[in-house]
C-alpha positions in Angstrom: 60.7 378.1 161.9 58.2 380.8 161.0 59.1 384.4 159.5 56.9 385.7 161.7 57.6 385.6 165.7 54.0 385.8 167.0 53.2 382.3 164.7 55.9 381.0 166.0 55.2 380.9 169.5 51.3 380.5 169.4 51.1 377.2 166.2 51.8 374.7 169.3 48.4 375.8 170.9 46.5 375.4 167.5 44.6 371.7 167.6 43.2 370.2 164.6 40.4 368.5 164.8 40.2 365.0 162.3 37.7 366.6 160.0 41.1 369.2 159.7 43.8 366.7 159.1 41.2 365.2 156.5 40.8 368.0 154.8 44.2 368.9 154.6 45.6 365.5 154.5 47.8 366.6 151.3 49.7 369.2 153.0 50.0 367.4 156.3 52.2 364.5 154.2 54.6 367.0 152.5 58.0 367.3 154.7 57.9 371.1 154.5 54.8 371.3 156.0 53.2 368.8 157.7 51.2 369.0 160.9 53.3 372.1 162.3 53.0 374.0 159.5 49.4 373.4 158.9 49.4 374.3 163.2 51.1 377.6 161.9 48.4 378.4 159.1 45.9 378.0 161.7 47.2 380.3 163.9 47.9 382.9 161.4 46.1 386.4 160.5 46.3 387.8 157.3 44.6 391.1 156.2 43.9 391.7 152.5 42.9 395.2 151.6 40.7 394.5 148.4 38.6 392.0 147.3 38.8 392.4 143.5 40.8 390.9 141.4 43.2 390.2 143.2 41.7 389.6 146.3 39.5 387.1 144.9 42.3 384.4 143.8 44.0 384.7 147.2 41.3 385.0 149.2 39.9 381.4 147.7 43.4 379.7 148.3 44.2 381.5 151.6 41.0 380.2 152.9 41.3 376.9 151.2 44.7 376.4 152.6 43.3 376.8 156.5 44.6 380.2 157.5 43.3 380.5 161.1 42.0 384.9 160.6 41.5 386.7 157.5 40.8 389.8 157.7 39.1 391.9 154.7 38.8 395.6 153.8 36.5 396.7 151.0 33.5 398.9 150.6 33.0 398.4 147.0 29.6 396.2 145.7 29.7 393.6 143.5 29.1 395.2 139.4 28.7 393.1 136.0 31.6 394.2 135.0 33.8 392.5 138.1 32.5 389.4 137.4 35.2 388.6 134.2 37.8 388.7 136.5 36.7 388.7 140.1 35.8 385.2 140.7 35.0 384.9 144.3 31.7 386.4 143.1 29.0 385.4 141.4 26.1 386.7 139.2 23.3 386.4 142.0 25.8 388.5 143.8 25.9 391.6 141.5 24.9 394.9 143.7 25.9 393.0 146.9 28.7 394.4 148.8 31.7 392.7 148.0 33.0 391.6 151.7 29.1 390.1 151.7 29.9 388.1 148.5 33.4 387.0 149.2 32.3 385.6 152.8 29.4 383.6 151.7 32.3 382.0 149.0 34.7 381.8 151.7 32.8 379.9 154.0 31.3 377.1 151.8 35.2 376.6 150.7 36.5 376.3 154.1 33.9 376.3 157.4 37.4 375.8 159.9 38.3 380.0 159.0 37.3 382.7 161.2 36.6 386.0 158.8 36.4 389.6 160.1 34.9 391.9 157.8 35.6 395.7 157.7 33.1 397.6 155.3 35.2 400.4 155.3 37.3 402.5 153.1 40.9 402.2 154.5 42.2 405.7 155.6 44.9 407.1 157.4 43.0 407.4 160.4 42.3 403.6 160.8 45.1 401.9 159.1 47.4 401.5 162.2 44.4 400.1 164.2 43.6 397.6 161.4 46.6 396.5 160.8 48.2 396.0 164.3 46.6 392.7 165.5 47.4 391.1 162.0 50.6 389.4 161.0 50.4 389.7 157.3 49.0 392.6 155.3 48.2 391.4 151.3 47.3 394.4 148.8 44.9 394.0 146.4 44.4 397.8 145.6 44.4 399.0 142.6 45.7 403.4 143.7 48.5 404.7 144.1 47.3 406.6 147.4 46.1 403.3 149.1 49.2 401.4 147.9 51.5 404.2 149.6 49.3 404.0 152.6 49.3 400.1 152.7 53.3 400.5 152.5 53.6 403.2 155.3 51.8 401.5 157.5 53.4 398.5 157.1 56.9 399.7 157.6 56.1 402.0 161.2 54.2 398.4 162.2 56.7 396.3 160.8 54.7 394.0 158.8 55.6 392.5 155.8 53.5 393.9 152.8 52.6 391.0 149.7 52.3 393.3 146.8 50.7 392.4 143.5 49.6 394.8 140.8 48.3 394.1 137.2 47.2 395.8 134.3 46.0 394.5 130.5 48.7 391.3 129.8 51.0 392.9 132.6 51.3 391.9 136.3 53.9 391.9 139.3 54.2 390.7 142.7 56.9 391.2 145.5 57.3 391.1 149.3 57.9 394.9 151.0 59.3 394.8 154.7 61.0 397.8 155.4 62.5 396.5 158.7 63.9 393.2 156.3 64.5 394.8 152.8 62.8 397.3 150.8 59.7 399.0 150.8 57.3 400.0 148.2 58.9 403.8 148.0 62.3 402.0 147.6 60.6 401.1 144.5 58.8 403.9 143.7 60.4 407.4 146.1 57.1 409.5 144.0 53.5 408.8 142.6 53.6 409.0 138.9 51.8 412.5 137.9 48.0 412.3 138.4 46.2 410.3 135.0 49.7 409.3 133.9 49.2 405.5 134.8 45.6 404.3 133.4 43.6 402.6 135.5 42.0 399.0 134.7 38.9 400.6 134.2 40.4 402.9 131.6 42.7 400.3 130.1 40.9 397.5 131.1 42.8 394.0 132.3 43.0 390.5 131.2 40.1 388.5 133.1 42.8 385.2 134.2 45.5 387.4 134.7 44.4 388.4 138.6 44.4 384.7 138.9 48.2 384.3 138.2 49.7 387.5 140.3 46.6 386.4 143.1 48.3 383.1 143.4 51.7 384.4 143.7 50.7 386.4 146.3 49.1 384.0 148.1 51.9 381.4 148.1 54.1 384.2 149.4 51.7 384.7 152.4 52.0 380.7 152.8 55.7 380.5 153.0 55.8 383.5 155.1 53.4 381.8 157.4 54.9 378.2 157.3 58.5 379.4 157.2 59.8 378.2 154.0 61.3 378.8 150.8 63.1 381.8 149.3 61.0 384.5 149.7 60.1 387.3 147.1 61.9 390.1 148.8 64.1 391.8 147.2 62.9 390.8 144.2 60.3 391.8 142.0 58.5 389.2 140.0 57.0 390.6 136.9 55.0 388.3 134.1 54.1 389.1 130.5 50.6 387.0 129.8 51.2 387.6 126.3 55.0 387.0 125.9 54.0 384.1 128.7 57.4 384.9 130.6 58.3 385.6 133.9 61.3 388.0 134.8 63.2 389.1 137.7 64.4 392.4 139.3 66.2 392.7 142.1 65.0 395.0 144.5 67.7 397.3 146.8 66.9 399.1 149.8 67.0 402.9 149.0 69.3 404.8 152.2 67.7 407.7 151.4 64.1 406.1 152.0 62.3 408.9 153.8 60.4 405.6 155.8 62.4 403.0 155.9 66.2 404.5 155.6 68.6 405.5 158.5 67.2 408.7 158.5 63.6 408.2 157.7 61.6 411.4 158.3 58.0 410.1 157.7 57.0 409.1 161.6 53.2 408.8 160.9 50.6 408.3 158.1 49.8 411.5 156.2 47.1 412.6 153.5 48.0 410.3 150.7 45.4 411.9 148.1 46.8 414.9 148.4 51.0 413.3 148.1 49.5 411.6 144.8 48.0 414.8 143.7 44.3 413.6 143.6 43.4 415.6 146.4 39.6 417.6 145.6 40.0 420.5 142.9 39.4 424.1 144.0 36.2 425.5 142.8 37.6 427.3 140.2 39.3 424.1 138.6 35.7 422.2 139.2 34.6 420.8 135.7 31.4 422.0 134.2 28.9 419.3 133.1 25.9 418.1 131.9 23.3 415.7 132.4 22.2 412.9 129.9 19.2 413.8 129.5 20.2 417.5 129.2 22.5 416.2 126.5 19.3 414.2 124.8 17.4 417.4 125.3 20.3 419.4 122.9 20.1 416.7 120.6 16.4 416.5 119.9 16.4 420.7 119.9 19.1 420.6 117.4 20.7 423.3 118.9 24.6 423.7 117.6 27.4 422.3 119.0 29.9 419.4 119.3 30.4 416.4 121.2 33.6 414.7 121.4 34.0 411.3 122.0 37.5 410.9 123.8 37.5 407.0 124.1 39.8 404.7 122.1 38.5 403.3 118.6 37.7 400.0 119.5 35.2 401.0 122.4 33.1 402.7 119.8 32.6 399.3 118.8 31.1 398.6 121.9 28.9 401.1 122.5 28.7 404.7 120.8 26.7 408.6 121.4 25.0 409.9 118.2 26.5 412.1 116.0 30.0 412.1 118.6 33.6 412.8 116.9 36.0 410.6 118.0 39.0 412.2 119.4 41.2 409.5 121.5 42.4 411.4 124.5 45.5 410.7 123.6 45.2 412.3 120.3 44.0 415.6 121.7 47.2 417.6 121.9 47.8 416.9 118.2 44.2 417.4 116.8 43.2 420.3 119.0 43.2 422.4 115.7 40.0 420.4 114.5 38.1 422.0 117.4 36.3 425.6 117.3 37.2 427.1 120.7 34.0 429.3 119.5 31.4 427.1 119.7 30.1 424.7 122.2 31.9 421.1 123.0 30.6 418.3 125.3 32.8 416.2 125.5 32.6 412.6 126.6 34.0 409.1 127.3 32.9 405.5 129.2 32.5 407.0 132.7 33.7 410.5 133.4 37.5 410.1 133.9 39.1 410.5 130.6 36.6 413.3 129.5 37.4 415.1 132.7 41.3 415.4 131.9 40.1 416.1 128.4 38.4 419.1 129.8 41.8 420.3 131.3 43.4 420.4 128.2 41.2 422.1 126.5 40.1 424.6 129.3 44.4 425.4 129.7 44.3 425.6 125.8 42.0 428.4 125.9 38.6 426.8 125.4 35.9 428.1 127.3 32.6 427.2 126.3 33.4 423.1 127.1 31.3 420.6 129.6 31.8 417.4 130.3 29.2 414.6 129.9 28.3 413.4 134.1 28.4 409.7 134.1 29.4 409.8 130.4 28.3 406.6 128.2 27.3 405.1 131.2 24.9 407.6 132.2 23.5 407.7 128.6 22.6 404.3 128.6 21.2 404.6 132.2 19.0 407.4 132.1 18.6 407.8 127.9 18.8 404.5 126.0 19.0 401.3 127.6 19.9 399.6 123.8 23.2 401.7 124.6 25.5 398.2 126.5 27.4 399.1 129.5 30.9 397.2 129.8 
């Protein structure tokens, strides 16, 4: 019997035609599957919010596997720098949208699965209308805003939530169903404070690690679908690439869940940039900057000043600014005596992100005369020196 009502009563009207049953002869002879289970992939709909990393291993077995609907939200396009990682696109398809890319990959894989694209970015105001006519949400996000939205809207539709998250050798996956267990604010009741967690573009990520979490969470989706096995609620999986284990947590309900407890007081989606704090700045906390080629300008007029380099050591390895000081971010606090609040700083880093929060330290420190460098090493390679590489 399925987890899910709605496959349960519609797998009998699914038909499979012999090209199916050839094609997935290999599940049809395995006693916890056969022909009714592979009736109750086809009649299934799974939506997966992302597809990145983690999208792009689940998305290949998902539609390998013959689920009937897949449903995918993205409205991201397809850069060099996804392509370590993000397997269900190629080269020839960097600067496509990603939804473009994935479906061309899904449908040579598996012709039999209907896919409904929504080039979107997944808000409060559409969620609930997404999600409603599917039976399985998967999230492939990689924000804490989206992830609490994904959750929330889960638990007032009652669908079960596969999670998977992953960062540098780490990774976890569980199964959220606030009507069944718990739900991801069980797990975490607040967002971490804003730039506290590191994104995988600031931290970067393992290229085959996505693959491992990606293929836990679509096996969960599976025996969700086919009704079998112990499922990962309750539990959260967590794997160490470098330590190559696995552990377990167990996973409790929280009473005092404001959406999925007793007395839950969350009735409805809310602004989930602004609950994570990432909401837009005020003007008067907007970050001055500078252009690349105003930078190159200051350069070649020798005129005096500073530029700080706030990346880690090893990614001035990679690529590096003339003349820069390097000052790790999270070396600032400690070496803010090397600075002269008197004269003029730029300060930079890969793509704006950790130069901006370096800016708000130094601005709350008392330094005035500071700008940030728009696009940072990106933009100098873009619009000043191509030799510069991006990564």
């Amino acid at each position: 019997m399925s987890y899910l009502p709605r496959i349960q009563s519609a797998y009998s009207k699914a038909a499979l035609s012999n090209d199916e049953i050839k094609r997935y002869g290999r599940h049809l002879i395995m006693p916890e599957v056969t022909m009714e289970g592979q009736k109750k992939l086809k009649a299934a709909k799974v939506l997966t919010i992302g597809t990145g990393g983690l999208g792009s291993p689940l998305l290949a077995y998902l539609t390998a596997a013959g689920v009937g609907k897949i449903g995918l939200v993205d409205y991201d396009t397809v850069d060099y720098s996804n392509l370590h990682r993000q397997i269900i696109h190629k080269t020839s398809s960097v600067g496509k949208p990603k939804i473009v890319s994935a479906v061309e990959t899904m449908k040579e894989l598996n012709p039999y699965v209907e896919v409904e694209t929504y080039q979107i970015a997944l808000r409060s105001d559409n969620a609930l209308e997404l999600f409603k006519d599917y039976d399985i949400i998967i999230d492939g996000t990689d924000n804490f805003p989206t992830r609490y939205l994904v959750n929330d809207a889960c638990v007032l539709l009652d669908k079960p939530n596969v999670y998977g998250s992953i960062f540098r050798f780490d990774g976890m996956s569980t199964i959220f169903w606030g009507s069944r267990g718990p739900c991801y604010r069980c797990l975490y009741p607040e967002p971490p404070p804003p730039g506290m967690v590191p994104s995988c573009a600031e931290g970067g990520v393992l290229g085959v690690l996505p693959g491992v979490i990606g293929v836990i969470q679509a096996i969960e989706a599976v025996k969700l679908i086919i009704g079998q096995g112990d499922l990962l609620m309750g539990r959260l999986l967590m794997f160490d690439a470098l330590k190559m284990k696995f552990k377990e947590l167990k996973l409790r309900k929280d009473p005092k869940c404001p959406i999925c407890g007793p007395n839950a007081s969350i009735k409805a989606l809310i602004d989930y940039d602004q609950f994570c704090g990432v909401s837009h700045a005020p003007k008067s906390e907007i970050v001055p900057e500078i252009s690349a080629i105003d930078l190159k300008k200051m350069i070649d007029d020798k005129v005096d000043f500073d530029l700080i380099d706030v990346r880690e050591k090893h990614e001035v390895e990679i690529a590096q600014l003339p003349n820069a000081k390097l000052i790790p971010l999270g070396e600032l606090a400690q070496r803010m005596h090397e600075l002269d609040s008197a004269r003029e700083i730029v300060i930079a880093c890969k793509n704006n992100d950790r130069s901006a929060k370096a800016w708000k330290q130094l601005h709350n420190s008392g330094f005035r005369k500071i700008r940030n460098l728009a696009g940072g090493i990106e933009a100098w390679s873009e619009d000043v020196d191509p030799s510069v590489p991006l990564y």
